[in-house]
Structure formats: C-alpha cells, structure tokens
N, C-alpha and C positions, 0 to 999 in steps of 0.2 A: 029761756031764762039762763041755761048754762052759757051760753055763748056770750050771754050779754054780761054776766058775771067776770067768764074769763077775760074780755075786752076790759072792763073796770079796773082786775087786776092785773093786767099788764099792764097800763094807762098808770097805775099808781107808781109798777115798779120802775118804770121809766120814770117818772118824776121823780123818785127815791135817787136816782142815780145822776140823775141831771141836778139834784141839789148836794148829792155828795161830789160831782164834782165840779160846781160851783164854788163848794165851801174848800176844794183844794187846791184850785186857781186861785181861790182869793186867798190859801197861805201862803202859794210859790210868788206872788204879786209881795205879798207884804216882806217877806225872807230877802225877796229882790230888790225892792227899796228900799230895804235899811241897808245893803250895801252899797247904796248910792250907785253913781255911772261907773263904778269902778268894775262892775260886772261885766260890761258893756266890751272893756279889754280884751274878756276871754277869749270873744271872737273875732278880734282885730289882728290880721295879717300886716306884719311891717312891710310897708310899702319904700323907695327911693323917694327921701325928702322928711320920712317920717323922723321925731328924735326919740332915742329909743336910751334906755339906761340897761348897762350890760351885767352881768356878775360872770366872771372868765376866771381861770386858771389856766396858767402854763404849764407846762411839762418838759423838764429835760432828757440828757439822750437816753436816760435809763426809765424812763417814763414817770418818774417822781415829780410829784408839785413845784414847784421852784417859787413861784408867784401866784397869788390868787384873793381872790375880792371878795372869795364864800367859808364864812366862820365855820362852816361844818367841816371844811376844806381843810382849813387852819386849823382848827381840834383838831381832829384825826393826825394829822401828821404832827405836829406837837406833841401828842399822845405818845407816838410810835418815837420819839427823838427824835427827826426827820428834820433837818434844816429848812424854815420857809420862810417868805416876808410878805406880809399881810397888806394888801391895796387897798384904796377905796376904788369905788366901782368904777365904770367908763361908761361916760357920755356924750354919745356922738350922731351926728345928723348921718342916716345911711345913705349912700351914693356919692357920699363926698371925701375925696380919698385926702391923705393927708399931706400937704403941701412941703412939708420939711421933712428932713430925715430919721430925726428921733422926735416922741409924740414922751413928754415928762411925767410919770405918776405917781398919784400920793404913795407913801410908805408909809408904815406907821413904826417908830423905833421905838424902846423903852426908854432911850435919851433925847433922844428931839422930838417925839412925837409924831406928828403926822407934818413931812413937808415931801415936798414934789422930786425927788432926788433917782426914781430910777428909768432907766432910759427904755421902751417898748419902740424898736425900728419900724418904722414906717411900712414895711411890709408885711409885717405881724400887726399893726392897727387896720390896714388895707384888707386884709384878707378876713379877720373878724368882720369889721364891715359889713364886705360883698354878703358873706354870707348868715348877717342877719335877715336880710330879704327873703318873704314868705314864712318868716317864724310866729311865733304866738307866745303870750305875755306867759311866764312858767316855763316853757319849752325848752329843754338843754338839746344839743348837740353836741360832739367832737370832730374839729376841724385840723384840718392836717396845713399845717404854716409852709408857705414855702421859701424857697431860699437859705434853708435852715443850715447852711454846711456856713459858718461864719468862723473859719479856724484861725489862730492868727502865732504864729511861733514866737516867744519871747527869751531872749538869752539871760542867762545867769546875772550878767552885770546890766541889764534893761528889770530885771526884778530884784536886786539890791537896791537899787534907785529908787524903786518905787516900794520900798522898806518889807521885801518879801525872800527870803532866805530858800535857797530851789531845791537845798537838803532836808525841806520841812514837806515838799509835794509828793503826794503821790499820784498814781494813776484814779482818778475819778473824783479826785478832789474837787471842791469849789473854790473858783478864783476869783474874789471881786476887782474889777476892774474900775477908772473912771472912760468914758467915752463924750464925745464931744461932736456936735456936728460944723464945727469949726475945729480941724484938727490944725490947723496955724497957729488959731489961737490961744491950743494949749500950748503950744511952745514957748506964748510969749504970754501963759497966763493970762488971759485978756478975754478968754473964752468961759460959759458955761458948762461945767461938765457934770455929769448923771453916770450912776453907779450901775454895773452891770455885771451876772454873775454868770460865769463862765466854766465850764468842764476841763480840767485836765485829759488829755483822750493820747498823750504820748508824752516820755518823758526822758531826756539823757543825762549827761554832768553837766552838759554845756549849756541847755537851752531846754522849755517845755513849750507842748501845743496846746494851748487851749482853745476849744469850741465854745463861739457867745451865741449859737442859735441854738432853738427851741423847738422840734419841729411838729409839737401837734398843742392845740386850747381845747380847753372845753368852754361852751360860751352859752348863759344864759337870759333871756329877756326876763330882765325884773319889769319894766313896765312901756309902755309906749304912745308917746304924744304924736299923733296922728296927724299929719300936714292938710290942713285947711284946700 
C-alpha cells in the first residue's frame, strides 16, 4: 500500500506541473500575440536584398555627433550645447551600393523644417550598408567609415565669396559648406547642391583646411523587411 500510495503521489505531482506549465505556455502564447508578427523580427538576421530602416549617427574627427537619426542622440548633445542636426532615418535595400556620389537626407531646421538638403557621400552610405548584413532588429554597432581624410584648403578670398570672413575661424571650428555632385554645375548654377559640415583642422592668414569626412557611425536596425 505504501508503494502504491507514493506512485498516486507522484502521478498527481506530475500533473500539477504539466498543468502549471501548460497554464504558462498559454500566457507566453497569448503575451506573443498581442505583439502580433512583430516579434517574429527579433530573430531575423538581415540578409542581402533585405530592406532594412536604419537609425545612425555620425561622428567627427574629435568624435562628437555631427549628424544623427536617434532623439536620445540629439537630447544629449543639445543638452551639453554640442552643435548637431537632426535626420530622419535611412532606408535602404542591403547589397545595393549607391549608384551616385552623394545619397541627400532629411534635416529637420527650425526654419524649413524637414527638407533633403544635406549630403552623406557614397562611401559613408556604402559602408553603413555592407555592414548591416547579419544584424538584428535593436542591435547597434560602431562602424569605422572609410575614406575619411576628405581635406580640401580654401583661401581667404574663396571664403569671402562664399560670405565667410577667415578672421572669424579657428582651429576646430565647423564649416558648413555646399557640395554638389555636379561640380560644373555649380559654376554655372545649374546644379543641385547639399550642405555639408566640415572641420577646420589648420588654419593661416591666407587660406584654411577643412576636413568634410567623418570617419566612424554608429548604426542601428530599427526594423527589417525581409526579401521574399
């Protein structure tokens, strides 16, 4: 009779347990459906082909924000008085590099709003890109851009012209520039051009150097449409 007793009660406490976790598979089922397929993301590695939505910030040569797509991003440096300007995000099919030189994105200004006015070069959208491949929807990284050394020397009377006084610069200033991937047809006005913000990095009476490259993102998948 003991034997037969303890058999009953093991027999029950097994079924105790197999209806407790019964009853907590059917909450992690119901928890899981009300977040619809969205869940489904968590585990999805971006593939070549996939379209994927980014949240990135830039970084210049002193490793400060310059640009960025993430409001925590933009607080914080706002906070600190930190010169920044606020994107919307980037969306782009991975594997597919970018067929022109400069790639246009939103800005948002307190005057215009949000229009397409500043210029991310082609090898800074190229290299985001590549290495979205094998990320996960949440997942940040930091990516080191290459080509970053983009100096270009302007003289005193090349930034008179373009209404910039060279007794106002210092060393590490920022210089906004316009750039154009038709550089003819700034000459003859006839081109589109996009604003780009560049580092003072040398400076004499005659002439300053400014650097327009960037050379590390941080780059995050907000979400990911998976290619068929």
């Amino acid at each position: 009779m003991g034997d037969k007793k303890q058999k009953e009660a093991m027999m029950k406490k097994d079924k105790q347990v197999l209806v407790v976790g019964a009853c907590i598979l059917f909450v992690v089922l119901m928890i899981l459906s009300g977040m619809g397929s969205g869940w489904l993301t968590m585990f999805t590695v971006v593939k070549p082909g996939d379209s994927v939505v980014v949240d990135y910030t830039l970084y210049d040569l002193n490793g400060n924000p310059i640009l960025t797509s993430s409001q925590t991003v933009y607080t914080r440096a706002a906070e600190k008085g930190n010169s920044i300007l606020f994107s919307k995000q980037l969306a782009m099919v991975t594997g597919q590099n970018l067929g022109k030189s400069i790639y246009p994105v939103s800005i948002y200004t307190g005057t215009g709003g949000w229009s397409k006015e500043y210029a991310l070069f082609s090898v800074e959208y190229d290299a985001i890109n590549q290495a979205l491949v094998g990320m996960k929807t949440g997942e940040q990284k930091r990516i080191q851009l290459p080509n970053t050394s983009m100096a270009q020397e302007w003289s005193a009377e090349q930034l008179t012209r373009n209404g910039v006084n060279i007794t106002d610069l210092s060393l590490g200033d920022g210089l906004a520039m316009s750039v154009s991937d038709n550089p003819e047809g700034m000459i003859s006005n006839t081109s589109v051009v996009y604003t780009r913000i560049g580092q003072v990095i040398s400076r004499t009476n005659e002439s300053v150097t400014v650097d327009f490259g960037y050379p590390s993102a941080d780059i995050s998948i907000v979400s990911i449409n998976a290619k068929n």
